[in-house]
C-alpha positions in Angstrom: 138.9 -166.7 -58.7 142.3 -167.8 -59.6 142.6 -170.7 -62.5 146.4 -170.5 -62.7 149.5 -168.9 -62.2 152.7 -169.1 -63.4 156.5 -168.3 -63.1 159.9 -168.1 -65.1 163.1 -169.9 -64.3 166.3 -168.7 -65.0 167.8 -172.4 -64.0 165.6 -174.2 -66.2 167.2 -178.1 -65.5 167.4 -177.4 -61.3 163.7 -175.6 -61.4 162.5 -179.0 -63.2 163.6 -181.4 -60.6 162.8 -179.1 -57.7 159.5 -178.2 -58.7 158.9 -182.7 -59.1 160.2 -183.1 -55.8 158.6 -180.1 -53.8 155.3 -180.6 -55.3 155.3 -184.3 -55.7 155.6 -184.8 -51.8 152.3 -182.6 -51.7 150.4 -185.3 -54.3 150.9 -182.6 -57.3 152.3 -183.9 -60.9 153.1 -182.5 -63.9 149.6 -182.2 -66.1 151.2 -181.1 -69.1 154.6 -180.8 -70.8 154.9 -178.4 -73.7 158.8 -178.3 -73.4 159.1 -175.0 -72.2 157.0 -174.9 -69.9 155.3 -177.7 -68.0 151.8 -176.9 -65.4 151.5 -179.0 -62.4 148.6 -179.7 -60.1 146.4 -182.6 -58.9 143.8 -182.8 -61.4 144.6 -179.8 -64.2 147.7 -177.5 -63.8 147.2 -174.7 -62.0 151.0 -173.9 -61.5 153.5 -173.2 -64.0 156.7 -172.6 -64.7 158.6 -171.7 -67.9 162.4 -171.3 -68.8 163.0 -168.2 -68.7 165.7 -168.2 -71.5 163.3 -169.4 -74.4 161.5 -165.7 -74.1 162.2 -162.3 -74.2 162.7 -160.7 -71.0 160.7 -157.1 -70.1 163.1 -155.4 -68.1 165.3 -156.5 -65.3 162.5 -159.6 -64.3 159.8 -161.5 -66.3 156.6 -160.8 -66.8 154.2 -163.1 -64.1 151.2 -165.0 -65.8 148.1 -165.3 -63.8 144.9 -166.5 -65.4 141.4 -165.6 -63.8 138.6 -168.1 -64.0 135.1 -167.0 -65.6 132.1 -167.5 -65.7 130.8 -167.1 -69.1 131.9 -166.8 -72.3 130.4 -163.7 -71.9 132.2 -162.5 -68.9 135.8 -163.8 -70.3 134.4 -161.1 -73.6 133.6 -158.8 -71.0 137.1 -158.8 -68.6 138.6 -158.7 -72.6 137.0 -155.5 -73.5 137.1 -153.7 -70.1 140.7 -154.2 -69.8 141.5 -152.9 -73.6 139.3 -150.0 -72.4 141.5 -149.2 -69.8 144.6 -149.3 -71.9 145.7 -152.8 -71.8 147.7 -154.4 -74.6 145.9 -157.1 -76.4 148.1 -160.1 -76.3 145.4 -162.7 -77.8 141.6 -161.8 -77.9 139.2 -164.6 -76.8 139.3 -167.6 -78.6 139.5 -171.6 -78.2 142.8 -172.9 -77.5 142.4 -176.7 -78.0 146.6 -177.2 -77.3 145.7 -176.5 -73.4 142.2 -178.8 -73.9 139.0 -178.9 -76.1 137.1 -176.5 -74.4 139.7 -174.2 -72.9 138.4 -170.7 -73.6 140.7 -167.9 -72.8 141.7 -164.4 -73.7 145.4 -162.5 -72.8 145.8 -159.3 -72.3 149.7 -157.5 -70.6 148.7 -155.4 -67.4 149.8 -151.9 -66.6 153.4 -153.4 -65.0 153.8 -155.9 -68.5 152.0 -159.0 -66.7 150.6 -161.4 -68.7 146.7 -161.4 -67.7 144.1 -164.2 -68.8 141.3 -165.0 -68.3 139.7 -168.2 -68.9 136.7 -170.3 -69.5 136.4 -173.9 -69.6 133.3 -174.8 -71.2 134.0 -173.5 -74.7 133.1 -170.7 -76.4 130.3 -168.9 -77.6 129.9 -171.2 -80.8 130.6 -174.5 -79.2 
């Protein structure tokens, strides 16, 4: 159900080298570096973190990204469209995202609390 989550850091350098030591000990690296943010895991990241100071902050806390797994490209359309239905902001509507990898398929939306919700596919998308 769950692909990947993710966190902010208000102590960007000290999250960094706890997050390598904690995780490393438990056979987790980081899987990709994109500056602000890095995802660790054992074989694709599934945890993130970001610093919290490159962003705009929603209120007293950051928003929490959490990223559902699909089935489909169908069903990523599908959880894209219901949760516009029910109000949700659209942050980005389904489309290929080849900086994460080739087929990474994924759609955002912000939840009732300002979350950033995904959901994600990761065998392309409809047109692959």
């Amino acid at each position: 159900m769950i692909d990947h989550f993710g966190i902010n850091c208000s102590d960007w350098e000290k999250s960094k080298d706890f997050y390598d030591k904690v995780l490393g000990v438990l056979d987790a690296t980081r899987q990709l570096d994109m500056g602000q943010a890095i995802g660790y895991g054992t074989d694709h990241p599934s945890f993130w973190i970001a610093d919290a100071s490159a962003g705009e902050a929603q209120g007293p806390n950051r928003e929490v990204h959490i990223a559902f797994a699909a089935k489909s490209p169908e069903a990523l359309q599908a959880f894209f469209r219901t949760a516009l239905a029910l109000g949700a902001e659209p942050l980005h509507e389904p489309r290929l995202w080849p900086e994460y990898h080739d087929h990474y398929y994924g759609a955002f939306v912000r939840d009732p609390d300002g979350n950033n919700v995904e959901a994600v596919f990761h065998g392309g998308g409809p047109h692959d």
